[in-house]
C-alpha positions in Angstrom: 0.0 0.0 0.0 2.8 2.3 1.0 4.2 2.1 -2.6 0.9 2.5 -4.2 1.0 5.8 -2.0 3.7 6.8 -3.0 3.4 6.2 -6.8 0.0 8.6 -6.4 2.6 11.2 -5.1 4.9 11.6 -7.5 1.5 11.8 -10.0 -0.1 14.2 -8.1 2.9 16.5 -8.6 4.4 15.5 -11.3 2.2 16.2 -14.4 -0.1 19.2 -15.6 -3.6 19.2 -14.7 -7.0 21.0 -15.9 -8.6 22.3 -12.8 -12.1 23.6 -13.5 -14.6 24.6 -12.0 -16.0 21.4 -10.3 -18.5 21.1 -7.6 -16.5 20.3 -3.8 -18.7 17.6 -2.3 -19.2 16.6 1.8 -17.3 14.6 3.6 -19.0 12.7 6.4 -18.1 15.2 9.1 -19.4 17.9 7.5 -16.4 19.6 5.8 -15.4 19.2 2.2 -13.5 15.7 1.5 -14.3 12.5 0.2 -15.9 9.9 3.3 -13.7 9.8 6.2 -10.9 11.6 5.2 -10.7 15.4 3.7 -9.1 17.0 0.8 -8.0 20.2 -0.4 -11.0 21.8 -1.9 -13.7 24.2 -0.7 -16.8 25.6 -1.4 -17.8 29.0 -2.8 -17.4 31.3 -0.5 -19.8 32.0 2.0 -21.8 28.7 1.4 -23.5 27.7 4.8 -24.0 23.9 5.2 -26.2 21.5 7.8 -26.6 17.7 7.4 -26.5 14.5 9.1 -24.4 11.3 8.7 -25.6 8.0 9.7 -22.6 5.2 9.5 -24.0 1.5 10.8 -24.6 1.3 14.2 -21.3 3.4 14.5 -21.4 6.9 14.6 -24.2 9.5 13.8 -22.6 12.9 13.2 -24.8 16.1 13.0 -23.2 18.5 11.7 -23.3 22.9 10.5 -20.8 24.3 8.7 -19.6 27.8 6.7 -17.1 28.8 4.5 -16.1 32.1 6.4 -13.5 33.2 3.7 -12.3 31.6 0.6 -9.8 29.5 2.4 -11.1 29.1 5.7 -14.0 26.0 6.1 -15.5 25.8 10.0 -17.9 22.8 10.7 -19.5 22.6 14.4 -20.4 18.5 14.8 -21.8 16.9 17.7 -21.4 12.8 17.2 -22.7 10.0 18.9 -21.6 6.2 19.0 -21.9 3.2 20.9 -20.7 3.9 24.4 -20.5 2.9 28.2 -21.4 6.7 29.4 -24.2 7.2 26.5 -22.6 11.2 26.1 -22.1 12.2 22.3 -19.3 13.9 21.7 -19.3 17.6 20.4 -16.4 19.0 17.9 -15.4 21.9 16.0 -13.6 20.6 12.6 -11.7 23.4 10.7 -9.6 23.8 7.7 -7.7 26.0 5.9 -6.4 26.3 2.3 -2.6 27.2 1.8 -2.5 27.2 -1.8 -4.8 27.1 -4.6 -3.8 24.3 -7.6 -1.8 25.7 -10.1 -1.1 24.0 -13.7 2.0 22.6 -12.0 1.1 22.3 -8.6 -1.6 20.8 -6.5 -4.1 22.3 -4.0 -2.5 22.4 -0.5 -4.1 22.5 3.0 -4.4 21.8 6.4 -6.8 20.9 8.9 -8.0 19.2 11.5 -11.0 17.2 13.4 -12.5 18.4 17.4 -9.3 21.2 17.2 -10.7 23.0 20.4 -10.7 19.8 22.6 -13.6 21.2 24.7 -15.9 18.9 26.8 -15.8 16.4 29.7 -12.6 14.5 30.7 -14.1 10.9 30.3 -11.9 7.3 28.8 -12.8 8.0 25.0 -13.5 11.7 24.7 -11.2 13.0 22.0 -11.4 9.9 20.0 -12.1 12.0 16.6 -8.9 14.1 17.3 -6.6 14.7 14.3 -4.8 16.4 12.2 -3.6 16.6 8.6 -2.0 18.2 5.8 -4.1 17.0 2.2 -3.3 17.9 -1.6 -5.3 17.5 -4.4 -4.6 17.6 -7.9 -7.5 17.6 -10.8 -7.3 16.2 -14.2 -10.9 17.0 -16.3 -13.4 14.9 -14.1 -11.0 13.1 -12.2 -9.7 14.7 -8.6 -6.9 13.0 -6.5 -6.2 13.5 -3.0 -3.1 12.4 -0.9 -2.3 13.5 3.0 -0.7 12.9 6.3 -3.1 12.7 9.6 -2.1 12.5 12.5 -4.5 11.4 15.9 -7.5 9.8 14.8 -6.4 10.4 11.2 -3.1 8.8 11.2 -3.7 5.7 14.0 -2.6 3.0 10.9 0.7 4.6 11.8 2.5 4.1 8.1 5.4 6.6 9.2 7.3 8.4 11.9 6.0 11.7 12.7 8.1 14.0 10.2 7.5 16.6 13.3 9.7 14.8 16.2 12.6 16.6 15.1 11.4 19.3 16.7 11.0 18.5 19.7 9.6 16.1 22.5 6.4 17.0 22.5 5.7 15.9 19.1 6.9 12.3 20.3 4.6 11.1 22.5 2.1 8.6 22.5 -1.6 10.1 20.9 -3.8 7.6 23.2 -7.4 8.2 23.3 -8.1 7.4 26.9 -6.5 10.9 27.6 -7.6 14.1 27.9 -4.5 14.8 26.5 -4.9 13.4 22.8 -7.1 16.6 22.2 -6.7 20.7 22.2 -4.3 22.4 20.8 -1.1 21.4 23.1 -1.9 17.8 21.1 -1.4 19.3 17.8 0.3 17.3 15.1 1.6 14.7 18.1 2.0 11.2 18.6 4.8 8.7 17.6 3.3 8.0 14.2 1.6 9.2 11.3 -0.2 7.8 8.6 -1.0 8.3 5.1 -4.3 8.5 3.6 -5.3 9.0 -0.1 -8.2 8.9 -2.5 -10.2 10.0 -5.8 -13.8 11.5 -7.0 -14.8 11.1 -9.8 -17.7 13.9 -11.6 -19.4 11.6 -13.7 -21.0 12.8 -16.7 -24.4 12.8 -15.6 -24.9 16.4 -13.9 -24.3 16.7 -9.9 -23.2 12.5 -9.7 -19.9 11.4 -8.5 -18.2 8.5 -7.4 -15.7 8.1 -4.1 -13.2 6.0 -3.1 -10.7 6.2 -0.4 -7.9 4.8 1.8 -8.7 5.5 5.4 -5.7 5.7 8.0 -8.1 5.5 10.5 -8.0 2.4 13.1 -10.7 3.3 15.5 -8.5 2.9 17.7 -10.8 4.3 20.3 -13.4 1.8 19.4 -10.9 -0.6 20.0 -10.1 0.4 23.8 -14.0 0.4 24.4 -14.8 -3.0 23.5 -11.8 -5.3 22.8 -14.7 -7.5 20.4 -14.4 -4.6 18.0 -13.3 -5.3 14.3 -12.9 -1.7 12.5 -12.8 -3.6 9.4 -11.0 -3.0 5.9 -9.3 0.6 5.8 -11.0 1.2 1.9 -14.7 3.4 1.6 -16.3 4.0 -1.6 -19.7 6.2 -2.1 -22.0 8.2 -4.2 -22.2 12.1 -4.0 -25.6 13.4 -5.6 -27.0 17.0 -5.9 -30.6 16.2 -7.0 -31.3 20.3 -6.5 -28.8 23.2 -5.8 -29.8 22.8 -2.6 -29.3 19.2 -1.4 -26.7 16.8 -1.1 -27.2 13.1 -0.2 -24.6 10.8 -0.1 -24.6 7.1 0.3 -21.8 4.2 0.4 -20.0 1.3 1.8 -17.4 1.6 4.6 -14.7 -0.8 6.1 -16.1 -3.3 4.1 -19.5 -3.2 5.4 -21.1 -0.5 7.1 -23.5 0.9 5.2 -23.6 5.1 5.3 -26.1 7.3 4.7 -25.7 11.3 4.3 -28.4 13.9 3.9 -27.4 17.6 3.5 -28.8 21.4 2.9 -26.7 23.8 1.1 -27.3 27.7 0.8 -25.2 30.0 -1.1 -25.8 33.7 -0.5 -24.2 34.7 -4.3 -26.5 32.3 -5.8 -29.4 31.2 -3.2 -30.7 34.9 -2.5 -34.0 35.4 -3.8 -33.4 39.1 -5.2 -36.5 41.3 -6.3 -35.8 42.3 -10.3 -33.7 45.3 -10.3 -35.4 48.6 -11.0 -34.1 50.7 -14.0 -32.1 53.5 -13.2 -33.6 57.1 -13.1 -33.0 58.8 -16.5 -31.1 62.2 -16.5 -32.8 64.3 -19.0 -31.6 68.1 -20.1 -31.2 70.8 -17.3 -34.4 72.5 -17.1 -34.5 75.6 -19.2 -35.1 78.2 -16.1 -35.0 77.5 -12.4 -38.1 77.5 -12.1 -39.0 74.6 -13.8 -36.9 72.5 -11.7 -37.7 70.5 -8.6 -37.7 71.6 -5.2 -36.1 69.4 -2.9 -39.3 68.4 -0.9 -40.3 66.7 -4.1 -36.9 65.6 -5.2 -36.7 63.3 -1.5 -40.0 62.0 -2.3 -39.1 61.2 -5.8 -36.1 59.3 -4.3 -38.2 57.3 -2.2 -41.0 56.5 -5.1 -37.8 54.9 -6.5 -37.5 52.5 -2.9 -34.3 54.9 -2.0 -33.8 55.2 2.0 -33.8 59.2 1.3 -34.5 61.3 4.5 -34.2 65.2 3.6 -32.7 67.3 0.5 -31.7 70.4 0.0 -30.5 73.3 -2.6 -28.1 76.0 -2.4 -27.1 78.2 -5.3 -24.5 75.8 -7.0 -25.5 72.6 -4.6 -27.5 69.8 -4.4 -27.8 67.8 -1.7 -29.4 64.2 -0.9 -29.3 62.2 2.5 -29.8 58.7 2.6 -30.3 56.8 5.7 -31.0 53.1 5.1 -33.0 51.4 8.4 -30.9 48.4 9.5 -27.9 48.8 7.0 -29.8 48.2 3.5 -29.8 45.5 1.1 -28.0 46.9 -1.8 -25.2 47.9 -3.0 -24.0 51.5 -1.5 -22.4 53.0 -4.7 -25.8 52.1 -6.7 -28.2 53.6 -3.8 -25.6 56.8 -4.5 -25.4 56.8 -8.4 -29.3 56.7 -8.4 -29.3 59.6 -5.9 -27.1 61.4 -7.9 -29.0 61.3 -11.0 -32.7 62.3 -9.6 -30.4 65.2 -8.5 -28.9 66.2 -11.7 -32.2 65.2 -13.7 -34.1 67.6 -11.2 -32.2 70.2 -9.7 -32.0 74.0 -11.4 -29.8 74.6 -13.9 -27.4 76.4 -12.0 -26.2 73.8 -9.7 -23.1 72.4 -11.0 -22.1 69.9 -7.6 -24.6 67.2 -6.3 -23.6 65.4 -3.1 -25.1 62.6 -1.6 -24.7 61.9 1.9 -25.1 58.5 3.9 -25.6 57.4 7.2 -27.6 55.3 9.2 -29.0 56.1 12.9 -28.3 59.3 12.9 -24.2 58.4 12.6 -22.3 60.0 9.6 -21.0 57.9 6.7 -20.0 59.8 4.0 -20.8 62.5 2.4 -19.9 62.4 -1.8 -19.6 65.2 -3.8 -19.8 64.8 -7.9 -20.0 67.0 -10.5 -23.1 67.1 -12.2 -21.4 67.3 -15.2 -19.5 64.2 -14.8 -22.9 62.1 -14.2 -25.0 63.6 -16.9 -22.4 62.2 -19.3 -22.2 59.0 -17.5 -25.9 58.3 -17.4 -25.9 59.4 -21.3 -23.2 55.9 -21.9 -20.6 58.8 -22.3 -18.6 58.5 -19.0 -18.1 55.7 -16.3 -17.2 55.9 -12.6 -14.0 55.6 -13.0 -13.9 59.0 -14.5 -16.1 60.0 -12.4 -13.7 59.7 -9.7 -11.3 61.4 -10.4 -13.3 65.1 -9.5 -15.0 63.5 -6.3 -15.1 64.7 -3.2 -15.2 62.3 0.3 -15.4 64.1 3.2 -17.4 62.7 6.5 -21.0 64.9 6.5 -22.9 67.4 4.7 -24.0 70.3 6.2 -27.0 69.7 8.9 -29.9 69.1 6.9 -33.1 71.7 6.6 -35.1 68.9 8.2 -35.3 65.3 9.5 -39.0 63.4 9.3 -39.2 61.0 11.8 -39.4 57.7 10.7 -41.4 54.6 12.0 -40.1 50.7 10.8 -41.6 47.0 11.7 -39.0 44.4 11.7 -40.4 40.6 11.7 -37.7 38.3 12.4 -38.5 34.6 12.3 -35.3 32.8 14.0 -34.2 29.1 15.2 -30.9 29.1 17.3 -29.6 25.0 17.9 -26.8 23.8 20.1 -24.4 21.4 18.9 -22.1 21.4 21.9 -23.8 19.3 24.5 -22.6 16.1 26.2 -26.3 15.1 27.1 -28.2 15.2 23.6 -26.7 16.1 19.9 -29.5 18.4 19.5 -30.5 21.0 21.2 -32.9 24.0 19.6 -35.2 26.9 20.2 -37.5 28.8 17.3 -39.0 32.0 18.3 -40.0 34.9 15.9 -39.5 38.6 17.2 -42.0 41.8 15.9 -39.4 45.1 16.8 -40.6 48.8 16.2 -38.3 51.3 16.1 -39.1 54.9 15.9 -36.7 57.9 14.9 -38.7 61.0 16.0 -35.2 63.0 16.0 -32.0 62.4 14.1 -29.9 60.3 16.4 -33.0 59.3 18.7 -34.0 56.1 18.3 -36.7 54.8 20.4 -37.2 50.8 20.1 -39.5 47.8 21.3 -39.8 44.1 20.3 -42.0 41.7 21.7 -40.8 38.2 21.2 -43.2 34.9 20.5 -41.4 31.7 21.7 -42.1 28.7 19.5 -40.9 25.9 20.4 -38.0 24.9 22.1 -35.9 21.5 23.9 -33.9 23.5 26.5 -34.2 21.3 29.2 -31.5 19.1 27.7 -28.9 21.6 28.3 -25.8 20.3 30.2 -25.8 23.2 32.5 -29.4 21.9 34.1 -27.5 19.1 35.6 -25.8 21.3 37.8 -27.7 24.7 38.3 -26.2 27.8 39.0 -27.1 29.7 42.3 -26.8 33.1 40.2 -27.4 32.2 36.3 -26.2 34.5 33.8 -28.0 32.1 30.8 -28.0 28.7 32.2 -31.8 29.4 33.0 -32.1 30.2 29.8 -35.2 27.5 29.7 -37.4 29.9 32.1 -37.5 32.4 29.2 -38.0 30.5 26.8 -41.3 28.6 28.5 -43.1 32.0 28.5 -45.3 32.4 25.7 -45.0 36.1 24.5 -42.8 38.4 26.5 -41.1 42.0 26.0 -37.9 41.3 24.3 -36.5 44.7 24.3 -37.6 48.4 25.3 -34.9 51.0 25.2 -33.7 54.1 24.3 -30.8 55.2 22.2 -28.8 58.3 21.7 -26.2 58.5 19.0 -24.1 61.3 18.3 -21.0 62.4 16.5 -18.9 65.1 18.5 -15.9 65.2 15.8 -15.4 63.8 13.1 -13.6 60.8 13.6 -16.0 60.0 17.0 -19.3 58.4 17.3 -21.0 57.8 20.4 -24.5 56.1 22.2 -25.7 56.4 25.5 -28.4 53.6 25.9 -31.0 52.9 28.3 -33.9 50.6 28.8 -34.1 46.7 28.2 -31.8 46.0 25.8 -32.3 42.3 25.4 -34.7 39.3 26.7 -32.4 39.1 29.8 -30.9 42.0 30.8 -31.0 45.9 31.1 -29.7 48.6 32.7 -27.6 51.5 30.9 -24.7 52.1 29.0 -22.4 53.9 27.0 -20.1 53.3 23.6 -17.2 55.4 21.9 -15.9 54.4 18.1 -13.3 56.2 16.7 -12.8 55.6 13.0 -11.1 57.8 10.7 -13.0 58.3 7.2 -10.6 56.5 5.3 -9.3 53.9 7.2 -9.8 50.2 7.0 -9.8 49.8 10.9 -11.2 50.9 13.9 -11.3 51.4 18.0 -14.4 50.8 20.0 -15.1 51.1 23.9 -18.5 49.7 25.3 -19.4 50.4 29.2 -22.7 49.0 30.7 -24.2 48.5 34.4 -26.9 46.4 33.6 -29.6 44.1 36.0 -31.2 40.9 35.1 -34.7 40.9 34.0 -36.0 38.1 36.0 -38.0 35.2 33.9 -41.5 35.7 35.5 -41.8 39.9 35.0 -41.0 40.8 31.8 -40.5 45.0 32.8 -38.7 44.4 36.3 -35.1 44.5 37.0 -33.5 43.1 39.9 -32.4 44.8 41.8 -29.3 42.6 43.9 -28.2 41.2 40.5 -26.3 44.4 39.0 -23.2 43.7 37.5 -20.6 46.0 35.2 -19.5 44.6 31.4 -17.8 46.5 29.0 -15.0 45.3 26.1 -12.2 47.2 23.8 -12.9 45.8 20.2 -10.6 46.5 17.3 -11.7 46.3 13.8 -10.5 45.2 10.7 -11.8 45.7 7.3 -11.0 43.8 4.0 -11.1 46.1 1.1 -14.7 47.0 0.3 -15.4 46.2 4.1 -17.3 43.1 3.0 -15.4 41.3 5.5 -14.7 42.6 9.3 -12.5 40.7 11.6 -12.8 42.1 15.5 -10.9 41.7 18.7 -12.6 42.1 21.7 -11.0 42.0 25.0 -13.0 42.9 28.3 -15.2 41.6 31.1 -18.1 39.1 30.8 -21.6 39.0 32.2 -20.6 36.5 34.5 -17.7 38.7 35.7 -14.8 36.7 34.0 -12.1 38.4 31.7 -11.2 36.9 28.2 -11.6 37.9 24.9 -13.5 37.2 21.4 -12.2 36.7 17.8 -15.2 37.5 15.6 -15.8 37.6 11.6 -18.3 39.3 9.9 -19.2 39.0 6.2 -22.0 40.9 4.2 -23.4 39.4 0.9 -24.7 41.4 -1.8 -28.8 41.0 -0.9 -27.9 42.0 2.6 -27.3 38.5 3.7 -24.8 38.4 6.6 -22.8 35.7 8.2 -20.6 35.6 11.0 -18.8 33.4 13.5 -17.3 34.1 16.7 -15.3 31.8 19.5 -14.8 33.5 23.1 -12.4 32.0 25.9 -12.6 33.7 29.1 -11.2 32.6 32.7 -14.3 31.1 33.8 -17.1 32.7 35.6 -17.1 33.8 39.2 -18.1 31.8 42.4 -22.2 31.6 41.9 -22.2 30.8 38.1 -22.0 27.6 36.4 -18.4 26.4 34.8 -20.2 23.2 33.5 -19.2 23.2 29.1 -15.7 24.6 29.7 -14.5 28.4 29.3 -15.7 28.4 25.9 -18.4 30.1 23.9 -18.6 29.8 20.5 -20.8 29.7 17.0 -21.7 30.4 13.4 -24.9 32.8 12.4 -26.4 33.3 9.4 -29.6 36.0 8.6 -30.9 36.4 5.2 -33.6 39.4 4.6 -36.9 38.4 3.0 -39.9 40.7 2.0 -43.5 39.4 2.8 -44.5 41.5 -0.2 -47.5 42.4 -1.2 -49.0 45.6 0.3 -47.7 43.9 3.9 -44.8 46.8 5.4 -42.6 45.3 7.4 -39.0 44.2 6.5 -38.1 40.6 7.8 -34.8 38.8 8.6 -34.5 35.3 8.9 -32.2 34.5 11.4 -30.6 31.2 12.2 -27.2 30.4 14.2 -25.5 27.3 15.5 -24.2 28.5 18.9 -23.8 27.6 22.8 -27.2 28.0 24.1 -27.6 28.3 28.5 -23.7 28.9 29.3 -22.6 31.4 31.9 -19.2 32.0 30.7 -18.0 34.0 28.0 -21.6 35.9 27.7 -22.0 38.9 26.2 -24.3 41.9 26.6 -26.5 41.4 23.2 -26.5 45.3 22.7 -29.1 46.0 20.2 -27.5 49.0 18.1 -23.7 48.4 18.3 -22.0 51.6 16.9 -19.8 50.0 14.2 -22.8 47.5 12.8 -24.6 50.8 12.7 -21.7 52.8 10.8 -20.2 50.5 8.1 -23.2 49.8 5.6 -22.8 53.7 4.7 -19.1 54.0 5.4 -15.9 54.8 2.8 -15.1 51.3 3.1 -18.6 50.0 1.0 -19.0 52.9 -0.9 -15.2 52.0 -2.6 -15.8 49.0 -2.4 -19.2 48.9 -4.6 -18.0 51.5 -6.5 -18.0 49.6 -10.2 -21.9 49.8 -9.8 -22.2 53.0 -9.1 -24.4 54.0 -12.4 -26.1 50.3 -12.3 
């Protein structure tokens, strides 16, 4: 076998190959791969995935994953299998792409399987544990994969670990019993590695393709649990099928006979967004002859919002015209379009004098942008004579517009349908609540925003939690079941200022009931230069727990300070935010969060976010570790009709009930507020500014 192995090596790299554009297809756990073991492709970016594996009487692995960036693959997994303690066995699987196949080169990347190493301490835990690093190589329909696992991946033990020389930690013995086969300080250990290979074949007929592999896995695990155990022959082959866009199932035959069965949903927000048809742009006809046959500005902000523009006041000076837009919870188009179509009912309406139209942005009552362009430049551009390149060159960015003349207030109803599901508990592999939320929020001033949501809970299994088995004696969400057994309750009910004192500084001071769980008051700083892809945030709140059984009370002993320094990071076209939080927790412990946020034309967003803290104080639960973690995905949908209010479908994959690592859900965060009208997507969308 080893030579066989090798003999696919020197192929893999050896020859040219014709890599196009093929559909990646599931592994059993969830990420991209063949049956048990991965490979080096990936999905288009952004695709969401959720499934379930059956394997025998073996293993049943449910499993939600996302493609966070183009090189980055996350699934969350919770397995079960035959076992003594009847706990499943929860898992975060990642993998990252070093290098995309070249026409002399294969696809490169490394991964692994449960690489946090959370849960309990018990003979067997960590038995998915493993590492690798995978290539692939594509000729026409035909993709090959070869790679090195270590842990569960590598427990055929083919070869010395290649990592001993450096050092003795990469030496030791990977045994299963141990807590210490797991986490990160188990990385890449163990005496032995192994080597596992395989090939898919895309068939001709559309969405089919064929699998087979050579698994380095021993079940090693297995073995230690029941000494009668046979893991059987080390080769898998399968089906892949895509009946719909949609839906994967997979089926096959593995160690020789255990029959597997996988059934999984796909959704891809470039291609899976239902988009209403696009409107045509506003035409840009001749000047009007004599000023007064032009527009005045009351009529040109109603105009704007006859064309479904989030326009809020406009005004004209002698040789300016200006527009405001202010899209309600961050819009669903592109920025640059919403400002190209702006700037033409300006230079199609305004009097002939004016000779600089600017259209300014912002959202809450915060500043985005304010764009100045000559009216010139966009008459010829609407006319096919110009493009925004050219345009660009006589802009003008600056922050903010003058104050406008006047501000209407502005009243929106927000339905959001959501199901949040835990796959990280010991005591069940499923764990879920579905609820739907109606919020009203009123603007009666610019930068007042007054807010209230009432919150209808479903359905829900929360009793299963593994922080029931040992309750808290001061909850911060453990009792997380109380709220949801009511049937309709306030969900929020607070009061928002937002300001900006200078021009690089936002600000809110909030009060009220910010969430279904907590209020108080608070306060939140953001500086961010205009320009800039990054930015420095400060939140401060002294907030009390709503108890369960009076929806508008606080209580009154349960006060407790939280507050976190976040730095952001923008991607160009600020599409894609990374942020670094670092503070103090609901439940009084320190730690920090890594978070990524990406935003999908459509306004579909999708984010993930893992926090490790020290571990709440005395009264609060440590049961399901120091971490908190999860994937969420919301997708806007229009009940259409003559029906007004906007919706969001919410759904997220997260640690339901914990009390570490819990953060204040602040309902209008200053930098979610700010970047759907900042520099950042306005450059960034800029191509499609005449669309």
């Amino acid at each position: 076998m080893n030579r066989v192995l090798l003999v696919l090596a020197l192929t893999i790299v050896s020859l040219p190959a014709r890599a196009e554009g093929l559909e990646a297809t599931l592994s059993d756990w969830g990420t991209v791969g063949l049956l048990q073991t991965p490979t080096a492709r990936g999905m288009p970016d952004g695709t969401v995935t959720a499934g379930l594996t059956a394997l025998g009487g073996l293993h049943r692995h449910l499993f939600a994953g996302a493609h966070l960036l183009p090189s980055l693959d996350i699934a969350l997994r919770n397995s079960t299998y035959p076992s003594w303690h009847g706990l499943s066995e929860p898992g975060v699987d990642a993998k990252l792409r070093l290098l995309r196949e070249g026409p002399w080169w294969p696809a490169l990347a490394v991964g692994g399987r449960d690489v946090t190493g959370t849960g309990l301490d018990l003979p067997g835990k960590g038995r998915f544990a493993g590492e690798y690093l995978v290539a692939s190589r594509r000729w026409w329909d035909v993709d090959l994969s070869l790679g090195i696992g270590w842990g569960g991946l590598g427990d055929y033990g083919h070869v010395r670990n290649p990592l001993r020389a450096l050092g003795g930690r990469f030496k030791r013995d990977r045994d299963p019993a141990n807590a210490s086969s797991r986490g990160p300080e188990a990385w890449f250990t163990g005496e032995r590695a192994a080597l596992f290979s395989g090939v898919e074949w895309h068939t001709p007929l559309e969405g089919l393709s064929v699998k087979l592999e050579y698994s380095a896995d021993s079940f090693r695990a297995q073995q230690q649990d029941d000494p009668d155990f046979r893991p059987g022959i080390p080769m898998n082959a399968g089906l892949a099928y895509r009946p719909w866009r949609w839906l994967e199932v997979g089926a096959g035959v593995e160690q020789g006979s255990r029959a597997m069965l996988r059934l999984a949903a796909r959704f891809d927000p470039r291609e899976d967004t239902d988009t209403p048809p696009r409107a045509p742009p506003p035409m840009v006809g001749a000047r009007p002859a004599a000023p007064e046959a032009a527009l005045p500005a009351t009529d040109i902000a109603a105009l704007a919002r006859l064309h479904r523009l989030p326009a809020r006041a406009a005004r004209i000076d002698k040789h300016n015209a200006t527009l405001w837009l202010d899209p309600a919870g961050g819009g669903t188009a592109p920025l640059a379009r919403e400002v190209g179509r702006a700037a033409r009912l300006l230079a199609d309406g305004a009097p002939p004098e004016v000779e600089w139209l600017t259209v300014a942005t912002g959202s809450a009552g915060l500043d985005g942008t304010a764009l100045t362009l000559s009216r010139r430049a966009v008459e010829q551009a609407a006319a096919k004579r110009g493009s925004p390149e050219e345009i660009w060159r006589t802009a003008r960015v600056e922050r903010s517009a003058a104050p406008p003349p006047d501000w209407p207030a502005r009243l929106a109803l927000t339905i959001i349908p959501t199901v949040e599901a835990s796959l990280f508990e010991q005591s069940a592999p499923l764990v879920q609540r579905t609820y739907g939320d109606s919020v009203l929020t009123m603007e009666p001033l610019r930068g007042l925003v007054l807010s209230g949501g009432l919150r209808i809970n479903v359905s829900h299994n929360l009793h299963l939690l593994d922080t029931n088995a040992l309750p808290a004696a001061e909850p911060v969400r453990s009792d997380l079941p109380l709220y949801a057994d009511r049937g309709a309750a306030v969900e929020r009910l607070y009061a928002a200022w937002l300001a900006v004192p200078s021009e690089r500084w936002g600000t809110r001071l909030s009060l009220g009931h910010f969430e279904e769980m907590f209020g108080g008051v608070g306060g939140e700083a953001l500086y961010r230069p205009l320009t800039a892809r990054w930015a420095l945030g400060l939140d401060l709140n002294r907030v009390w727990k709503r108890p369960p059984d009076d929806a508008l009370r606080l209580a009154p002993e349960s006060g407790r300070n939280t507050g976190h320094a976040s730095f952001y990071w923008e991607a160009p076209g600020a599409a894609t935010t990374g942020v670094l939080r670092l503070g103090r927790y609901l439940g009084g412990d320190w730690g920090g969060t890594l978070e990524l946020m990406r935003a999908f034309d459509g306004g579909v967003r999708l984010s993930a976010q893992v926090t490790w803290t020290e571990g709440p104080e005395g009264a609060q639960s440590r049961y399901g570790g120091r971490l908190e973690q999860g994937i969420a995905l919301t997708v806007p949908f229009s009940p259409g009709g003559s029906w007004p209010p906007a919706g969001r479908l919410a759904t997220a994959v997260r640690t339901l009930g914990r009390d570490a690592g819990q953060q204040l859900r602040q309902p209008l965060p200053l930098y979610d507020a700010s970047v759907s009208a900042g520099y950042g997507r306005l450059t960034g969308s800029w191509p499609r500014l005449m669309d």
